[in-house]
C-alpha positions as CSV (number, residue, x, y, z in Angstrom):
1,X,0.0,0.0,0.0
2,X,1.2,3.1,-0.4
3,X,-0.3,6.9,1.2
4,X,-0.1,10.4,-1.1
5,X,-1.3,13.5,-0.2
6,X,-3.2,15.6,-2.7
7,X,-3.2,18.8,-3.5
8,X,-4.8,20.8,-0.8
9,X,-3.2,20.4,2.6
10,X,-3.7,22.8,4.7
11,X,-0.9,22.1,6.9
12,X,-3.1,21.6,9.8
13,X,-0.5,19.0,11.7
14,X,-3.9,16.4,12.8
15,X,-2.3,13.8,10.4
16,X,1.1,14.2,12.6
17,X,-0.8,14.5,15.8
18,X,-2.0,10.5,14.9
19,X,0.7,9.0,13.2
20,X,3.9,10.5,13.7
21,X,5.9,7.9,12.1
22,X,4.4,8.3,8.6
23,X,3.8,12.1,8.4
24,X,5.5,15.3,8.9
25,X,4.2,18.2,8.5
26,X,6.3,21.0,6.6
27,X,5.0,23.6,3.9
28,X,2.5,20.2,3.6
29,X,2.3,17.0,4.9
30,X,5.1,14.5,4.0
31,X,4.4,10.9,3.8
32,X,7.2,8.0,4.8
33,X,6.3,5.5,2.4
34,X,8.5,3.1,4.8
35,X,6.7,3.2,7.4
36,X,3.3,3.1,6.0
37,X,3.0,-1.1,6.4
38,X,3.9,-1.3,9.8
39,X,1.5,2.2,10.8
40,X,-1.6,1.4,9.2
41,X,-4.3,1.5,11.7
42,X,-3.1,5.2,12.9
43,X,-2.7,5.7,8.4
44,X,-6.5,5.7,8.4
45,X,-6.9,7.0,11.6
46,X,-4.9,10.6,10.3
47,X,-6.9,9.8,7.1
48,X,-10.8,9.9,8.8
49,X,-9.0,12.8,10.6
50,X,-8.1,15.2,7.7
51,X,-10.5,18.4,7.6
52,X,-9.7,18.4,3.6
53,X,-9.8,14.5,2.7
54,X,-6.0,14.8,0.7
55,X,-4.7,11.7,2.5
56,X,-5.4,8.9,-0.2
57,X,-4.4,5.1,1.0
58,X,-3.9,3.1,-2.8
């Protein structure tokens, strides 16, 4: 699986807040593809989370 984030972040940091191993937030979020398969319950935790639905689990 992997995790992008589309155009649109607002930079708000909730997707850090939850999963801290697979995002960082700078100018937008960042994904760690790495550490996406060994995080996936908080993934779609930070995903449910996001005010503006970018996070996109494929």
């Amino acid at each position: 699986m992997s995790v992008k984030i589309e155009d649109g972040c607002i930079s708000c940091g909730a997707c850090e807040s939850i999963c801290e191993a697979v995002f960082t937030v700078e100018d937008i979020a960042v994904v760690n593809q790495a550490a996406v398969a060994d995080n996936m319950a908080c993934v779609k935790e930070a995903a449910d989370a996001c005010p503006v639905n970018v996070i996109v689990i494929e």
